[in-house]
FIDOLUM-792892 format. One line per field, with one value per residue (C-alpha): residue number from 1; residue in three letters; x, y, z. Coordinates in pm, 1 decimal, padded with zeros to 6 digits, always signed. Layout:
<atoms>
pos = (NUM, ...) .
code = (ALA, ...) .
px = (X, ...) .
py = (Y, ...) .
pz = (Z, ...) .
</atoms>
This chain:
<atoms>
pos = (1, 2, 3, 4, 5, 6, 7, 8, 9, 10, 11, 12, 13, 14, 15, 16, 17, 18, 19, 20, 21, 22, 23, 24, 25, 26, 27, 28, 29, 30, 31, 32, 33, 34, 35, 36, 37, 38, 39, 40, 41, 42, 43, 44, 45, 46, 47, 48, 49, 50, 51, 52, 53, 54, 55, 56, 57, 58, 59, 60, 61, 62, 63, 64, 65, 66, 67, 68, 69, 70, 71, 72, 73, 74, 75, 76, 77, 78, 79, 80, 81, 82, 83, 84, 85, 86, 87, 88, 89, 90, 91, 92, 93, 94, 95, 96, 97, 98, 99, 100, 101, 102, 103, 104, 105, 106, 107, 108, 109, 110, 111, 112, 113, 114, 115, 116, 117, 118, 119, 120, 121, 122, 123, 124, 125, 126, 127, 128, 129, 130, 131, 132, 133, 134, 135, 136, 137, 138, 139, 140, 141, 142, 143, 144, 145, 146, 147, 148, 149, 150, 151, 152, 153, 154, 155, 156, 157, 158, 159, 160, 161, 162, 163, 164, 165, 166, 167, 168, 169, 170, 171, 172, 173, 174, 175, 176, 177, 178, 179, 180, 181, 182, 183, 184, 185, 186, 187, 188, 189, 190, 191, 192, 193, 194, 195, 196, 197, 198, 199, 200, 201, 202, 203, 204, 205, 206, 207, 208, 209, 210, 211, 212, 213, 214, 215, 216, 217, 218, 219, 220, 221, 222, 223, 224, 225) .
code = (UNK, UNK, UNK, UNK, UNK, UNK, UNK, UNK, UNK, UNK, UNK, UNK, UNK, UNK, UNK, UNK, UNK, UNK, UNK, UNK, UNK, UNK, UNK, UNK, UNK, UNK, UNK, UNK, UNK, UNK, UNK, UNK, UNK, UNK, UNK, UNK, UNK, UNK, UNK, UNK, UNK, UNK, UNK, UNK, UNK, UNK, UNK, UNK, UNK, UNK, UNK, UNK, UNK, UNK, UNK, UNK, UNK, UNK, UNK, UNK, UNK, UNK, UNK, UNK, UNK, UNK, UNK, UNK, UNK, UNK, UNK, UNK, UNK, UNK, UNK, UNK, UNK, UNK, UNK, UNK, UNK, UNK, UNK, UNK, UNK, UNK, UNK, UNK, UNK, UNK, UNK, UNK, UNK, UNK, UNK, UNK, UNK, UNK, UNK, UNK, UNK, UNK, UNK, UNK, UNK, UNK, UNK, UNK, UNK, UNK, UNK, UNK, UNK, UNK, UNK, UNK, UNK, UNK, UNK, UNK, UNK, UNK, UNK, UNK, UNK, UNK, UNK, UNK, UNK, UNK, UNK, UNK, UNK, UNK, UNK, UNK, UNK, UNK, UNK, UNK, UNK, UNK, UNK, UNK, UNK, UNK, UNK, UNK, UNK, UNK, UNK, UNK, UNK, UNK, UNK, UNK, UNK, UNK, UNK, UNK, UNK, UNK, UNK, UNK, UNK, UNK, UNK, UNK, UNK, UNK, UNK, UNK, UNK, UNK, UNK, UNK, UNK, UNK, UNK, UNK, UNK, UNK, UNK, UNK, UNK, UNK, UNK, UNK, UNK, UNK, UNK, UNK, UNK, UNK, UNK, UNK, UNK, UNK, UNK, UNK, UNK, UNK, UNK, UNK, UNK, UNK, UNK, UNK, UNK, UNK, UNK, UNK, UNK, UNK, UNK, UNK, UNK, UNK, UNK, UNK, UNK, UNK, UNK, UNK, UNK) .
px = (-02878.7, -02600.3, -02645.7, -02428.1, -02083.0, -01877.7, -01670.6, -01542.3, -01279.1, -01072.7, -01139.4, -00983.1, -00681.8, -00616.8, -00675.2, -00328.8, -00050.0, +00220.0, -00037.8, -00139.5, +00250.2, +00304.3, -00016.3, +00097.4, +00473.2, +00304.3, +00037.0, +00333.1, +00261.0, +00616.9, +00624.9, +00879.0, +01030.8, +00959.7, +01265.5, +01204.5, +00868.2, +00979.2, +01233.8, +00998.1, +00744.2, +01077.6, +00941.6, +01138.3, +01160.5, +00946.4, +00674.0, +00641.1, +00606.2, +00301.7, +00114.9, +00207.7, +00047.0, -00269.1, -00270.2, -00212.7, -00524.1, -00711.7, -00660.0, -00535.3, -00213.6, -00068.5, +00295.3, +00560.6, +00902.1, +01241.8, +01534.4, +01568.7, +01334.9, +00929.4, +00795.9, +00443.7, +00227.8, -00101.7, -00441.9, -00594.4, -00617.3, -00852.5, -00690.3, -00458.9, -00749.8, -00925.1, -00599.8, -00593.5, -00925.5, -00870.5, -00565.5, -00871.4, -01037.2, -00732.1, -00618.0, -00219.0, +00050.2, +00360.9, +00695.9, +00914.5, +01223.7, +01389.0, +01356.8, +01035.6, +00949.7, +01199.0, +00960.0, +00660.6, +00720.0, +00868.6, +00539.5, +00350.2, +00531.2, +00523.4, +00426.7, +00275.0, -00112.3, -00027.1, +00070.0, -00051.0, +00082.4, -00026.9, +00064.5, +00121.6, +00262.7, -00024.2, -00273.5, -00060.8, -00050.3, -00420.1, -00539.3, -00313.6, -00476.4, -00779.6, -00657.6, -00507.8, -00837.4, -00681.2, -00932.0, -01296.0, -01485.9, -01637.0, -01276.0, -01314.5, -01004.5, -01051.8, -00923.1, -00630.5, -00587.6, -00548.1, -00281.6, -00106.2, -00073.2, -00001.2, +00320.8, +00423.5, +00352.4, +00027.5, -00210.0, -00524.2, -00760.0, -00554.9, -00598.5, -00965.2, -01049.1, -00913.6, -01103.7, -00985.4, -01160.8, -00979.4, -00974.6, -01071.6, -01099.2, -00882.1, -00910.6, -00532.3, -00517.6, -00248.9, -00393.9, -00750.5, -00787.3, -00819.0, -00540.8, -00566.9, -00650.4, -00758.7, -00562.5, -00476.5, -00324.3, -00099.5, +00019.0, +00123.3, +00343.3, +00455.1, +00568.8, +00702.8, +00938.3, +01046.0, +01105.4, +01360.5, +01104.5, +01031.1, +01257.6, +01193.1, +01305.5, +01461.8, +01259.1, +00935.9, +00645.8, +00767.5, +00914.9, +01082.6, +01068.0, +01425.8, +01520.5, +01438.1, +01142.4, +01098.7, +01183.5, +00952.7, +00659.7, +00714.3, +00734.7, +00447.4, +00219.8, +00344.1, +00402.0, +00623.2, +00707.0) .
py = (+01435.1, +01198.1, +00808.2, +00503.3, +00512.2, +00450.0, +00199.6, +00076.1, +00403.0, +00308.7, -00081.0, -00053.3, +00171.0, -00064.8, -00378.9, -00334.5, -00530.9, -00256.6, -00025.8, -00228.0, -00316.7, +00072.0, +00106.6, -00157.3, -00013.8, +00308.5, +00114.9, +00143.3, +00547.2, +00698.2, +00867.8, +00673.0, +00825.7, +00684.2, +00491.0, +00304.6, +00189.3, +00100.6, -00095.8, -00319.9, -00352.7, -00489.9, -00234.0, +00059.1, +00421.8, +00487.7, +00283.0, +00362.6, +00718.1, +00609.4, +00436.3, +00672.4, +00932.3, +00741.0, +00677.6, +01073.4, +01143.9, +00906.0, +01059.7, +00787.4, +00944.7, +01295.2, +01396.7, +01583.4, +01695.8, +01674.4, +01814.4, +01635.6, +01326.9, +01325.7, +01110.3, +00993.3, +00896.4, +00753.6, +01050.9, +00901.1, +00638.9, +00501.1, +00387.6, +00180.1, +00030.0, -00064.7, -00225.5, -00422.7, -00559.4, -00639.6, -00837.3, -01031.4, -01162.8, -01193.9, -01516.9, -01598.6, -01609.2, -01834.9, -01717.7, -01770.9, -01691.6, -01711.5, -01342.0, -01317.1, -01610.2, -01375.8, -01123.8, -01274.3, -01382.5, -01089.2, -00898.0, -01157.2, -01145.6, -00702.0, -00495.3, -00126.7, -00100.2, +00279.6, +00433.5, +00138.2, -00193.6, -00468.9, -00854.5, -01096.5, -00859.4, -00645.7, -00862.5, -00989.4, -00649.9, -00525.0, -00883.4, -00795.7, -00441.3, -00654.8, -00906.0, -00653.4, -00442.7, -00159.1, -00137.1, -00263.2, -00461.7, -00215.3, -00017.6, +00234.2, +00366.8, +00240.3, +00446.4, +00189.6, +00220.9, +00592.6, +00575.2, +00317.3, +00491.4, +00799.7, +00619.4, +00553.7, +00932.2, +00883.5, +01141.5, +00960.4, +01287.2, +01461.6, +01141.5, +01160.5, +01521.3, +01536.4, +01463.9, +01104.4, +00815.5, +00691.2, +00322.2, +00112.0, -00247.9, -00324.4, -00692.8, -00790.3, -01030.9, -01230.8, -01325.9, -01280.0, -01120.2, -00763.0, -00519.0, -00129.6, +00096.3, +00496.5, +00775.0, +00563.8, +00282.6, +00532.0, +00670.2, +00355.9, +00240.8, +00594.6, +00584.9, +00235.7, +00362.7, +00677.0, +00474.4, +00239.2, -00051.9, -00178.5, -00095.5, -00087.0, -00376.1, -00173.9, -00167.4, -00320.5, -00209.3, -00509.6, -00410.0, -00634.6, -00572.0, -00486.2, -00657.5, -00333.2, -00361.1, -00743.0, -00670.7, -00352.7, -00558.1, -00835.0, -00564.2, -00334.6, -00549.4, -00919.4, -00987.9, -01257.7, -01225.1) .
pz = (-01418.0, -01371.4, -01504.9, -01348.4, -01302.1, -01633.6, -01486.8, -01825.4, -01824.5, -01577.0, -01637.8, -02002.2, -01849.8, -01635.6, -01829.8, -02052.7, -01871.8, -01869.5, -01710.8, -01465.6, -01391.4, -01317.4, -01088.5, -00865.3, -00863.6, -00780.2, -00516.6, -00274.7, -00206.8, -00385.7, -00654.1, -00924.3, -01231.8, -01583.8, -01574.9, -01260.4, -01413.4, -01735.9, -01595.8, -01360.8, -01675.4, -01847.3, -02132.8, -02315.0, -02216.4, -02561.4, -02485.1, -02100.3, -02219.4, -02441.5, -02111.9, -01848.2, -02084.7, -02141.8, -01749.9, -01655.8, -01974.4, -01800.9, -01472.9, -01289.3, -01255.5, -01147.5, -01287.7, -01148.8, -01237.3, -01006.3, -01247.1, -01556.3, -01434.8, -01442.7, -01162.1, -01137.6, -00823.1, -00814.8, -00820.2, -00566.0, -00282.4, -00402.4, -00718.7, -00497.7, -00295.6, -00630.5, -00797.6, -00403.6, -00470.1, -00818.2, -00702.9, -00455.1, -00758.2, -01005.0, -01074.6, -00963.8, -01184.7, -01191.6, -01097.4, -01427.4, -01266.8, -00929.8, -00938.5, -00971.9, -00657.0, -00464.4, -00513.3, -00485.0, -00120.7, -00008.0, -00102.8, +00062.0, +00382.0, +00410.9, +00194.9, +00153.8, +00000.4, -00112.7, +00263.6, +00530.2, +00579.5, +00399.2, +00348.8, +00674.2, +00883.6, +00795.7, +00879.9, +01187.2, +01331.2, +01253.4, +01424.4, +01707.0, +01733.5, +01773.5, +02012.6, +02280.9, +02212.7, +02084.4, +01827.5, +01849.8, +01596.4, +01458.9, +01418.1, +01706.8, +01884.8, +02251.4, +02559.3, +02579.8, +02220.5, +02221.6, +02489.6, +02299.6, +01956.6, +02159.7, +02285.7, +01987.0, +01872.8, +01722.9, +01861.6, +01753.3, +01809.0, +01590.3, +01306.5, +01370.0, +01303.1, +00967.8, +00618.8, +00598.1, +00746.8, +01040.1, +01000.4, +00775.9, +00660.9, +00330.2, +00200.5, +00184.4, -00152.5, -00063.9, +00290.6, +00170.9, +00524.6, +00628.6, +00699.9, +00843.8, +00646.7, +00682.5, +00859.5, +01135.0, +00924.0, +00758.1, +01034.0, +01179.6, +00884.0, +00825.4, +01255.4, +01193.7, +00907.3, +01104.9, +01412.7, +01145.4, +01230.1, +00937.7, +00517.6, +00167.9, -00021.9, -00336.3, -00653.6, -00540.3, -00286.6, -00028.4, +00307.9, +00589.3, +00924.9, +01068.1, +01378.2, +01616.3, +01484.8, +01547.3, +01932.5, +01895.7, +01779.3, +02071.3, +02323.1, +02225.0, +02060.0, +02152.4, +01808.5, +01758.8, +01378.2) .
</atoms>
């Protein structure tokens, strides 16, 4: 028989400030290398080796090795939806260099929660899902919707009979407003990145929205971003 969740596990893996750095990096879906994560903790390759192996014992992280390099990606999903909520409740820190405010607005303007948008264009775009009726209230693909996304190369059906919830609310913690979640959120920021809408800032989980992508968004969803 199985008692209540031990929550304190993954609470005290998390609660150490160079493991929590490296579960946000990873928050952004890609798998990074040690290095990469050592550098944005601003730690040293000896002592990122120490926490990523007391993040892959804890299970919050899966390993994986490309040549001479070991890169590490989150378990699960669901550890980048849990270190988004925590960021709900968490209080704010202040920028201590120009660097860091750089930063700090870029990931509030785009971002990626693990493998869906996230941030104000995020929210923009799930609100303007919403708004043109795409999606319901209650997060159902409407007949218009389906056409839509299929447009764009979406095949919505397709989304819907796999294992993964098709969409779903995710509390964005910058906006403290909702963004898409689920299958179909995914494969709207995965299309948007094919389609060269939207780019990775370098070394952080921010994107910006590329100017095609700016005239895409007006055009297809009346976004004006």
């Amino acid at each position: 028989m199985l008692a209540d969740a031990d929550i304190a596990t993954p609470a005290a893996l998390i609660g150490d400030a160079t493991r929590a750095t490296f579960l946000m990096a990873l928050s952004e879906g890609r798998a990074l290398p040690a290095s990469e994560l050592a550098e944005r903790a601003g730690v040293s390759a000896s002592t990122a080796s120490v926490q990523l192996a007391k993040l892959l014992d804890g299970g919050l992280l899966e390993g994986e090795r490309h040549g001479r390099h070991r890169y590490y990606r989150l378990a699960d999903p669901a550890i980048a939806t849990t270190i988004e909520s925590l960021a709900v409740i968490a209080p704010r820190r202040a920028a201590s260099s120009l660097r860091q405010a750089r930063v700090g607005s870029e990931l509030q303007a785009a971002r990626t929660c693990y493998d869906h948008l996230a941030g104000a264009l995020g929210v923009t775009v799930f609100e303007a899902l919403q708004r043109q009726r795409l999606l319901t209230r209650e997060l159902e693909v409407t007949r218009r919707g389906a056409k839509r996304f299929g447009e764009l190369g979406i095949e919505v059906e397709e989304l819907a009979r796999g294992r993964r919830p098709l969409a779903r609310l995710c509390l964005d913690w910058t906006e403290r407003r909702h963004h898409l979640a689920g299958a179909l959120g995914a494969a709207f920021a995965a299309r948007c990145f094919e389609l060269g809408w939207i780019e990775r800032i370098p070394t952080s989980r921010a994107v910006r929205l590329t100017a095609k992508g700016r005239r895409a968004f007006t055009r297809k969803l009346s976004i004006e971003y």
